[in-house]
mmJSON file of the N, C-alpha and C atoms, coordinates in Angstrom:
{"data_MODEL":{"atom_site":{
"group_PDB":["ATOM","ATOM","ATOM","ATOM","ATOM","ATOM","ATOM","ATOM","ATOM","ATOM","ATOM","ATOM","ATOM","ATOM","ATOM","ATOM","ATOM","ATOM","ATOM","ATOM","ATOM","ATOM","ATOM","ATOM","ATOM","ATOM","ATOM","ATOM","ATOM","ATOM","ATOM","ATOM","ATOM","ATOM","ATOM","ATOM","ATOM","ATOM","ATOM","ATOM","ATOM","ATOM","ATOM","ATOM","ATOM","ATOM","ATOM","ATOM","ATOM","ATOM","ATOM","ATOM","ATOM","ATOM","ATOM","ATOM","ATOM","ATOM","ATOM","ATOM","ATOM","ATOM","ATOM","ATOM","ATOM","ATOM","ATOM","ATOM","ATOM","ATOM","ATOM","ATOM","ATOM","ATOM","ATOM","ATOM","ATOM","ATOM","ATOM","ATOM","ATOM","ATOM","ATOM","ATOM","ATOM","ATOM","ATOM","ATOM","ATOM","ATOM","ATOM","ATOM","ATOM","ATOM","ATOM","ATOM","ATOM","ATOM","ATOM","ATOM","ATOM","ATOM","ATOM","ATOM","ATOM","ATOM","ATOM","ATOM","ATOM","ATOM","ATOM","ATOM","ATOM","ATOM","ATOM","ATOM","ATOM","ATOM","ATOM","ATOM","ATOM","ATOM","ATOM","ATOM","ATOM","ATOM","ATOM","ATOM","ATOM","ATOM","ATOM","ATOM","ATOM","ATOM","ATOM","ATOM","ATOM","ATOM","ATOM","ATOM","ATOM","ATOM","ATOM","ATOM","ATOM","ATOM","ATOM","ATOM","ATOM","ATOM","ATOM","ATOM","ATOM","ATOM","ATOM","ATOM","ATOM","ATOM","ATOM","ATOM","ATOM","ATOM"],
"id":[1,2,3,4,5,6,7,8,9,10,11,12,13,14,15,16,17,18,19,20,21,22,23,24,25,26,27,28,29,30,31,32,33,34,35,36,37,38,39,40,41,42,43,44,45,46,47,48,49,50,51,52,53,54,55,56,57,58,59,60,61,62,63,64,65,66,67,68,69,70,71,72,73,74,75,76,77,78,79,80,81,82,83,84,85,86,87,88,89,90,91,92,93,94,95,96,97,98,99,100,101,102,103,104,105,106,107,108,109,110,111,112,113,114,115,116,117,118,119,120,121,122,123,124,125,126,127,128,129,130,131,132,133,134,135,136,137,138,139,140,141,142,143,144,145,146,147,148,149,150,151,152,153,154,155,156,157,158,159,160,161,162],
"type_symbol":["N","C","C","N","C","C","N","C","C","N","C","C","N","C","C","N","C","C","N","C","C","N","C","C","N","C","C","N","C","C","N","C","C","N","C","C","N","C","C","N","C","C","N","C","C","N","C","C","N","C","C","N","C","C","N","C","C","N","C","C","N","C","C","N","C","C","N","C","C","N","C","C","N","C","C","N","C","C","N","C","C","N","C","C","N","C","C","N","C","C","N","C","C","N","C","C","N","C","C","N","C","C","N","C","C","N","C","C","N","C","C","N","C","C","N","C","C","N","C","C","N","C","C","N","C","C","N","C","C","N","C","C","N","C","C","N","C","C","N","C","C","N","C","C","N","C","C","N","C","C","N","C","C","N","C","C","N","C","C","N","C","C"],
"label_atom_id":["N","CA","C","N","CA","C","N","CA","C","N","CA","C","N","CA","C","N","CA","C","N","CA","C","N","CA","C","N","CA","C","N","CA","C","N","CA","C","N","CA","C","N","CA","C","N","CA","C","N","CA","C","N","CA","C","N","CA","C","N","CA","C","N","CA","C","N","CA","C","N","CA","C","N","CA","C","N","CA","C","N","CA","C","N","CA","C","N","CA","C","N","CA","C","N","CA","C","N","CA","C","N","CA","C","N","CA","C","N","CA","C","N","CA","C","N","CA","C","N","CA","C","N","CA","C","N","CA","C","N","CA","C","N","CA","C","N","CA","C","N","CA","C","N","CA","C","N","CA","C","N","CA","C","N","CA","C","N","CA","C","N","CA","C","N","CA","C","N","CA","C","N","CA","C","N","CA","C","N","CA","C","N","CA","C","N","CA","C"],
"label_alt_id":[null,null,null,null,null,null,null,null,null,null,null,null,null,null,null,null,null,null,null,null,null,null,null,null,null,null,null,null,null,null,null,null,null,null,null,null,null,null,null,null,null,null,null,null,null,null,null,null,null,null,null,null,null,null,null,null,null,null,null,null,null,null,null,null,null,null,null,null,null,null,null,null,null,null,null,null,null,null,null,null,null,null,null,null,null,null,null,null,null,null,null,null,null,null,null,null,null,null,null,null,null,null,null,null,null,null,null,null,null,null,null,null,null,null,null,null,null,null,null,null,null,null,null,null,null,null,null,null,null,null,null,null,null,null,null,null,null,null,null,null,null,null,null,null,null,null,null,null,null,null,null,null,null,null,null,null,null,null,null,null,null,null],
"label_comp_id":["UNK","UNK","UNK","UNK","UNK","UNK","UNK","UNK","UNK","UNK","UNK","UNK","UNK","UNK","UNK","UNK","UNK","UNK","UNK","UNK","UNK","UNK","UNK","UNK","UNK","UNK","UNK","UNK","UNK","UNK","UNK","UNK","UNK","UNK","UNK","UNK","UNK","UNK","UNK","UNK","UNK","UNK","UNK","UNK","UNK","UNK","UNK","UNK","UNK","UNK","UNK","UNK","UNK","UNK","UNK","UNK","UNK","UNK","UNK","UNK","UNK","UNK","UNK","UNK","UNK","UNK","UNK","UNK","UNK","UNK","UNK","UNK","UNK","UNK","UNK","UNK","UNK","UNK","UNK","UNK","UNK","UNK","UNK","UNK","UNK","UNK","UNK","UNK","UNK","UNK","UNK","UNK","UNK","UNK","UNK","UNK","UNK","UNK","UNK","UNK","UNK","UNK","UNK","UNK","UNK","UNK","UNK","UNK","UNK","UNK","UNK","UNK","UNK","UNK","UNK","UNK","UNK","UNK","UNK","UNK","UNK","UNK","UNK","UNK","UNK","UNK","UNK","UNK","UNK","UNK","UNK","UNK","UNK","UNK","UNK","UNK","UNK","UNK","UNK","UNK","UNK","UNK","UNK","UNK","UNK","UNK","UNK","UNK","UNK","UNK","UNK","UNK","UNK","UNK","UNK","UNK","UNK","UNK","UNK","UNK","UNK","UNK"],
"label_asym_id":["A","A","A","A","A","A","A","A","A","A","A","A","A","A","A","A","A","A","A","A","A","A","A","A","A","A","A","A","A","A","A","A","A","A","A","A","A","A","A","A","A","A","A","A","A","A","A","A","A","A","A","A","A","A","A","A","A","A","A","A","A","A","A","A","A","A","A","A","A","A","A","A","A","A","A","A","A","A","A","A","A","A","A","A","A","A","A","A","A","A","A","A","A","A","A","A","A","A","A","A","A","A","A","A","A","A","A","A","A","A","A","A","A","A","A","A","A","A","A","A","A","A","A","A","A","A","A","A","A","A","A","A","A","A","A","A","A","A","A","A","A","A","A","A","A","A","A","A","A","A","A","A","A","A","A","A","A","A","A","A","A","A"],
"label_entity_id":["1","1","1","1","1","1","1","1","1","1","1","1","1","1","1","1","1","1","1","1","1","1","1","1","1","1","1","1","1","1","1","1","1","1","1","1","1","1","1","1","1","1","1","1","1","1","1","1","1","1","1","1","1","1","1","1","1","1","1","1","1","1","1","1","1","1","1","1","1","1","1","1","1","1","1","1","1","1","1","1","1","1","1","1","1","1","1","1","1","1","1","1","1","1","1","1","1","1","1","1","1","1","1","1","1","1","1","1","1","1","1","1","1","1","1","1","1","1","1","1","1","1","1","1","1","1","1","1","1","1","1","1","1","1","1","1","1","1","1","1","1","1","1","1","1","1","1","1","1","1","1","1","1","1","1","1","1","1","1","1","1","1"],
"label_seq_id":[1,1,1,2,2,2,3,3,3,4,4,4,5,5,5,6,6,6,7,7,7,8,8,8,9,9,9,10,10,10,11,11,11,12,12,12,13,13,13,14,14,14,15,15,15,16,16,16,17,17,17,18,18,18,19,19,19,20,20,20,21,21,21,22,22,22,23,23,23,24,24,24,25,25,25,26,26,26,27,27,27,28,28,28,29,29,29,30,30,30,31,31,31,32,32,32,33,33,33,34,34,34,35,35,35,36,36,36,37,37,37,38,38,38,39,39,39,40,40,40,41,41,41,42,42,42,43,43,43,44,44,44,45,45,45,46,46,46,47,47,47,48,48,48,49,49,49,50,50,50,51,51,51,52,52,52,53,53,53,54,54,54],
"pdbx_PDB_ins_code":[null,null,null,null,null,null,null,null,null,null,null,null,null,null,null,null,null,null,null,null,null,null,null,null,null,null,null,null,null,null,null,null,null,null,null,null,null,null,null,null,null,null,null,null,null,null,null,null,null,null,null,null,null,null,null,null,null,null,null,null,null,null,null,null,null,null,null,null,null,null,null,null,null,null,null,null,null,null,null,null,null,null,null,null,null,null,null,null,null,null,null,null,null,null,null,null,null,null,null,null,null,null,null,null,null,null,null,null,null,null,null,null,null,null,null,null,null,null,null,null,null,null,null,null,null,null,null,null,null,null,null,null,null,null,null,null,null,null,null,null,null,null,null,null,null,null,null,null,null,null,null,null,null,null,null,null,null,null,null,null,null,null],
"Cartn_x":[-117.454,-116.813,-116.549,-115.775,-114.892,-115.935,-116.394,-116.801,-116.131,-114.508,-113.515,-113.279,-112.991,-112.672,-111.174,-110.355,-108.779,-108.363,-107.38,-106.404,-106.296,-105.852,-105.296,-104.014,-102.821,-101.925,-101.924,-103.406,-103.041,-104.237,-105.029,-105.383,-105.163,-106.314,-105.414,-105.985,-105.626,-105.904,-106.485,-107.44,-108.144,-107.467,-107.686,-106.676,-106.845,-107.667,-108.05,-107.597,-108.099,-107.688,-106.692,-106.639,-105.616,-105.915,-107.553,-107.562,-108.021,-107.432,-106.917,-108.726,-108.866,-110.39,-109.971,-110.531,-110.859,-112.444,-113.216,-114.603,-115.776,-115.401,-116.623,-117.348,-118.879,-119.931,-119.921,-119.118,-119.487,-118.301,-116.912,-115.756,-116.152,-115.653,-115.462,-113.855,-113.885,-112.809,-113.089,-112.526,-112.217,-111.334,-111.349,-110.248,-109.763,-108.27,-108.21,-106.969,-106.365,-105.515,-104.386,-103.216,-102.134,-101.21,-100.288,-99.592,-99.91,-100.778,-101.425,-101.171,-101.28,-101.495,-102.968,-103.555,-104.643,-104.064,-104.57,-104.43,-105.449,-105.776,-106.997,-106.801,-107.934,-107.693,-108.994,-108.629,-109.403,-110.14,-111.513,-112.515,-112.981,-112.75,-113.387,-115.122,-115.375,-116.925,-117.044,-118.452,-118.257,-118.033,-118.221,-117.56,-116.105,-115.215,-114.02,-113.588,-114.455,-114.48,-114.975,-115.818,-116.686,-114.808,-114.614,-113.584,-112.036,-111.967,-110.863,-110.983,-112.367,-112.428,-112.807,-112.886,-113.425,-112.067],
"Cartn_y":[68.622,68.797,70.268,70.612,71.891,72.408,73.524,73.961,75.001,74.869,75.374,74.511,75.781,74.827,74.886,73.56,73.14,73.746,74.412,75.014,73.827,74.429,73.769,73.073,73.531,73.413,72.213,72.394,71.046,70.155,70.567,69.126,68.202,66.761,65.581,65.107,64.122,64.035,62.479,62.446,61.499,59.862,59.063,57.99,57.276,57.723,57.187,58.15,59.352,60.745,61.535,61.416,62.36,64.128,63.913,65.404,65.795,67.301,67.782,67.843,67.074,67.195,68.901,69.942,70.734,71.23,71.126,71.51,71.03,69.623,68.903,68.089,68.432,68.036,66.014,65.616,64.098,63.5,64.235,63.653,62.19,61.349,60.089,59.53,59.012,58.923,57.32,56.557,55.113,55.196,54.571,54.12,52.708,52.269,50.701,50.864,49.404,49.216,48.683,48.64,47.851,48.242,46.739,46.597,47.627,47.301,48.375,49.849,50.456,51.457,52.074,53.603,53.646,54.296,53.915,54.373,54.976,56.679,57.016,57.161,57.473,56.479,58.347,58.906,59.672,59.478,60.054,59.946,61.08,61.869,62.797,62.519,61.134,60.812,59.331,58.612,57.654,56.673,57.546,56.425,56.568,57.295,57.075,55.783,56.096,55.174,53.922,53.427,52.631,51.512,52.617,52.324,51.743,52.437,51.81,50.233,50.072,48.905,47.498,48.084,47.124,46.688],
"Cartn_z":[-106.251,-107.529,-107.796,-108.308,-109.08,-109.945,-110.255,-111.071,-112.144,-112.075,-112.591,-113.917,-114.964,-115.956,-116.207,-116.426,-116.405,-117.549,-117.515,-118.387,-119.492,-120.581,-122.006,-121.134,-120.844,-120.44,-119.462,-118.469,-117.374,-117.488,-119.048,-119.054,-119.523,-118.898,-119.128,-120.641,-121.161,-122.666,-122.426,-123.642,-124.109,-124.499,-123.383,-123.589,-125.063,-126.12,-127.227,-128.784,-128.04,-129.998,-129.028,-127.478,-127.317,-127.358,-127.597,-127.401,-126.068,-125.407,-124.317,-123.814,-122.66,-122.214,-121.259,-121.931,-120.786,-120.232,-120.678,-120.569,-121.21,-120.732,-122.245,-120.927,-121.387,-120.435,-120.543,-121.699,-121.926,-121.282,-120.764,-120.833,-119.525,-119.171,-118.731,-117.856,-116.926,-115.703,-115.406,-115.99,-115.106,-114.429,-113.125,-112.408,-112.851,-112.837,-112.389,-111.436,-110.936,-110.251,-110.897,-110.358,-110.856,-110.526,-109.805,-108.897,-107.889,-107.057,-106.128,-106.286,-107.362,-107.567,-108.454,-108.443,-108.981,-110.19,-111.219,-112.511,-112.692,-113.699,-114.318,-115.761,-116.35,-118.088,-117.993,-119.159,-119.634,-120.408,-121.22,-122.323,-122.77,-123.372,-123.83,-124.308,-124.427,-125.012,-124.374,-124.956,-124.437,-125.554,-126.991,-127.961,-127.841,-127.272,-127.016,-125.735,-124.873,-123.984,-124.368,-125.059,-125.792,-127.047,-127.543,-128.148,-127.494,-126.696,-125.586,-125.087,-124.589,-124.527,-125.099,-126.343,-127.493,-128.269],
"occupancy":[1.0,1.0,1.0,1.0,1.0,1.0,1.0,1.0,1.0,1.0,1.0,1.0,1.0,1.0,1.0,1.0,1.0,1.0,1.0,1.0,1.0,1.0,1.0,1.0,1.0,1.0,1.0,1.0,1.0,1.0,1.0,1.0,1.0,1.0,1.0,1.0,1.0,1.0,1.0,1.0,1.0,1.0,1.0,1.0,1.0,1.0,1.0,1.0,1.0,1.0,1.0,1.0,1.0,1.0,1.0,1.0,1.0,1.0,1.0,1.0,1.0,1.0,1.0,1.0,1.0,1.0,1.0,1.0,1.0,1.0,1.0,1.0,1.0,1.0,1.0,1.0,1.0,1.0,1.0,1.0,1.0,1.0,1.0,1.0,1.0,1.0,1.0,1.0,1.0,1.0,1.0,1.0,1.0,1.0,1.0,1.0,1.0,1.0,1.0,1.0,1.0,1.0,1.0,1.0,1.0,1.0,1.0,1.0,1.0,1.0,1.0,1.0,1.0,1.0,1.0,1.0,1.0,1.0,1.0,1.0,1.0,1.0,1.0,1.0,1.0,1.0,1.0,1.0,1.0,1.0,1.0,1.0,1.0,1.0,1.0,1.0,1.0,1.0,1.0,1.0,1.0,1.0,1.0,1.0,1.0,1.0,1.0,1.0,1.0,1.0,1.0,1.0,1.0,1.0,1.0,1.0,1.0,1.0,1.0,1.0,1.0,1.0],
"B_iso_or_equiv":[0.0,0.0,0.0,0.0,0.0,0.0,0.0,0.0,0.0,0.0,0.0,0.0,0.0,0.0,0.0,0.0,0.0,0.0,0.0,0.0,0.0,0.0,0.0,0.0,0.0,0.0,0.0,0.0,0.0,0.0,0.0,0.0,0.0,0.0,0.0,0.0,0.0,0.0,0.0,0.0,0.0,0.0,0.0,0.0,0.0,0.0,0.0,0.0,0.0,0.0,0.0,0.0,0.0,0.0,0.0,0.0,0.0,0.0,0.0,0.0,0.0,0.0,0.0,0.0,0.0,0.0,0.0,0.0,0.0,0.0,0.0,0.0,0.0,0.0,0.0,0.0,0.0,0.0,0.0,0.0,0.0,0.0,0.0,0.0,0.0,0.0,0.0,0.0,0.0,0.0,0.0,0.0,0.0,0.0,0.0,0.0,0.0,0.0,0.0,0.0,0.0,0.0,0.0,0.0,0.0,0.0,0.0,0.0,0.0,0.0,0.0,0.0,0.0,0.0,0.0,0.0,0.0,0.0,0.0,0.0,0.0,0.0,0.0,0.0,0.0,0.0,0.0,0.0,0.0,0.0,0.0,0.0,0.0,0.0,0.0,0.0,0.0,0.0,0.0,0.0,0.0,0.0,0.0,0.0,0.0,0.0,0.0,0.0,0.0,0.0,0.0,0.0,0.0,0.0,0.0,0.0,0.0,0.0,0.0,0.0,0.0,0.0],
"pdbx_formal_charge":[null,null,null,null,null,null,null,null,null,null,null,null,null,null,null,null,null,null,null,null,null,null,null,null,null,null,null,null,null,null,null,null,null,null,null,null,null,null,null,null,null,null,null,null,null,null,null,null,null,null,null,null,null,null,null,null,null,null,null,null,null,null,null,null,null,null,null,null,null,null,null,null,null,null,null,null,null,null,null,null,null,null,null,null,null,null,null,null,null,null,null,null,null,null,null,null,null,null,null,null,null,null,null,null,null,null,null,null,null,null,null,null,null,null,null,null,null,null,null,null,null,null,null,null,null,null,null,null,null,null,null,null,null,null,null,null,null,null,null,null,null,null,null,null,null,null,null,null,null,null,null,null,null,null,null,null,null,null,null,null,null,null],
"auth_seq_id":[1,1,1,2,2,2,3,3,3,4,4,4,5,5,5,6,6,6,7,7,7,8,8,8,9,9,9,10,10,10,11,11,11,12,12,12,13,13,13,14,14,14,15,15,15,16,16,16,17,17,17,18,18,18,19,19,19,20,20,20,21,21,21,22,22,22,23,23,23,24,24,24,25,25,25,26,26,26,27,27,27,28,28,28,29,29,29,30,30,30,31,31,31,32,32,32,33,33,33,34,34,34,35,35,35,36,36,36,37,37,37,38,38,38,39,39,39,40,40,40,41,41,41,42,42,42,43,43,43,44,44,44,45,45,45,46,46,46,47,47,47,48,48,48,49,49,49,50,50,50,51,51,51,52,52,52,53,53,53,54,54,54],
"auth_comp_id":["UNK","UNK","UNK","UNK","UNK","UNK","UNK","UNK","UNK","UNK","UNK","UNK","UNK","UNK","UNK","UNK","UNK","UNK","UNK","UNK","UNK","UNK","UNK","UNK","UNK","UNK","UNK","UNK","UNK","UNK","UNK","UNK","UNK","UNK","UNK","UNK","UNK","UNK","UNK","UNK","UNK","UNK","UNK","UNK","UNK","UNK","UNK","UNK","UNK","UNK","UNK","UNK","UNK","UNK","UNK","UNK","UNK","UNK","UNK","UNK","UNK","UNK","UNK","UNK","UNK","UNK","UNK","UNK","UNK","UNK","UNK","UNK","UNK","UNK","UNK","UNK","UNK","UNK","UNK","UNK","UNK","UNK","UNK","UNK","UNK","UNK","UNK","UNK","UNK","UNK","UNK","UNK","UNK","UNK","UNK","UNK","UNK","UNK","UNK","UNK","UNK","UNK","UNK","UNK","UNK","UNK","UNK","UNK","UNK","UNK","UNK","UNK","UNK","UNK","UNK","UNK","UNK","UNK","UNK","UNK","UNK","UNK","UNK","UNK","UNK","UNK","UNK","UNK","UNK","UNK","UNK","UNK","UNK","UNK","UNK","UNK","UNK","UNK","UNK","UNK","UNK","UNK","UNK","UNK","UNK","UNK","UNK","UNK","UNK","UNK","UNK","UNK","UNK","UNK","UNK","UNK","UNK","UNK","UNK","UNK","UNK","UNK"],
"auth_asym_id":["A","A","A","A","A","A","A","A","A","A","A","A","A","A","A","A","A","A","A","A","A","A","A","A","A","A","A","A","A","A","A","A","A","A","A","A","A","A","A","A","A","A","A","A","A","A","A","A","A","A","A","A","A","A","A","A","A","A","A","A","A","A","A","A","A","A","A","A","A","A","A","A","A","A","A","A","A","A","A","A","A","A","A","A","A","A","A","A","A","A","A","A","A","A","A","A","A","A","A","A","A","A","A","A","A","A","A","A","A","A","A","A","A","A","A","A","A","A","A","A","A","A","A","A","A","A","A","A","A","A","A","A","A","A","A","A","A","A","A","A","A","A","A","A","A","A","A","A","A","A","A","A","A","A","A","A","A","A","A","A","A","A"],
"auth_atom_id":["N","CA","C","N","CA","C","N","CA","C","N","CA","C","N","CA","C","N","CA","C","N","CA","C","N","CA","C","N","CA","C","N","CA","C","N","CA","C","N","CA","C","N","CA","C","N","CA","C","N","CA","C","N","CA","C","N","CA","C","N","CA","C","N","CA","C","N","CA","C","N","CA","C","N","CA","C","N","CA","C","N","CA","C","N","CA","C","N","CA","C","N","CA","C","N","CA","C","N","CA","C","N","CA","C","N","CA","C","N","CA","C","N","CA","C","N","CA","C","N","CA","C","N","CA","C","N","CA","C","N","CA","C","N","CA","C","N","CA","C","N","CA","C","N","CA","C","N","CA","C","N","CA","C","N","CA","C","N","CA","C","N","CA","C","N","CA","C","N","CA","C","N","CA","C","N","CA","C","N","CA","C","N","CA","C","N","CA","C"],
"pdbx_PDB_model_num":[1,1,1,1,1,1,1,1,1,1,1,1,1,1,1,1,1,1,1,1,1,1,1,1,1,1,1,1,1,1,1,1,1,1,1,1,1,1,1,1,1,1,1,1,1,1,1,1,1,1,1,1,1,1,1,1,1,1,1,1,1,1,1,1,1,1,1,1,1,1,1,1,1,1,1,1,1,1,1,1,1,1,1,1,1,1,1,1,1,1,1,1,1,1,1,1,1,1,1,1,1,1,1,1,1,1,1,1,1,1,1,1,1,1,1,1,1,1,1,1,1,1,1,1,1,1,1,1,1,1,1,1,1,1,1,1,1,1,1,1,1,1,1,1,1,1,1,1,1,1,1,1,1,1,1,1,1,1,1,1,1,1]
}}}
């Protein structure tokens, strides 16, 4: 793993508030599939993540 922290500019955002994950020790990475491709779903927390799937 990177121990670089991602620019404002190229990071990816919170599939739930949308805020820009750049350096947050809680952020969260699911993978899924579809139509054989990999999709990643961001979280800035895990009540964001928690929330996504509820």
């Amino acid at each position: 793993m990177s121990e670089s922290t991602i620019s404002e500019a190229n990071a990816p955002q919170c599939a739930v508030c949308s805020e820009n994950i750049t350096d947050l020790p809680t952020s969260r990475v699911i993978a899924t599939t579809n139509d054989d491709k990999v999709e990643y779903k961001h979280f800035c927390s895990a009540s964001c993540e928690s929330s996504y799937h509820t």
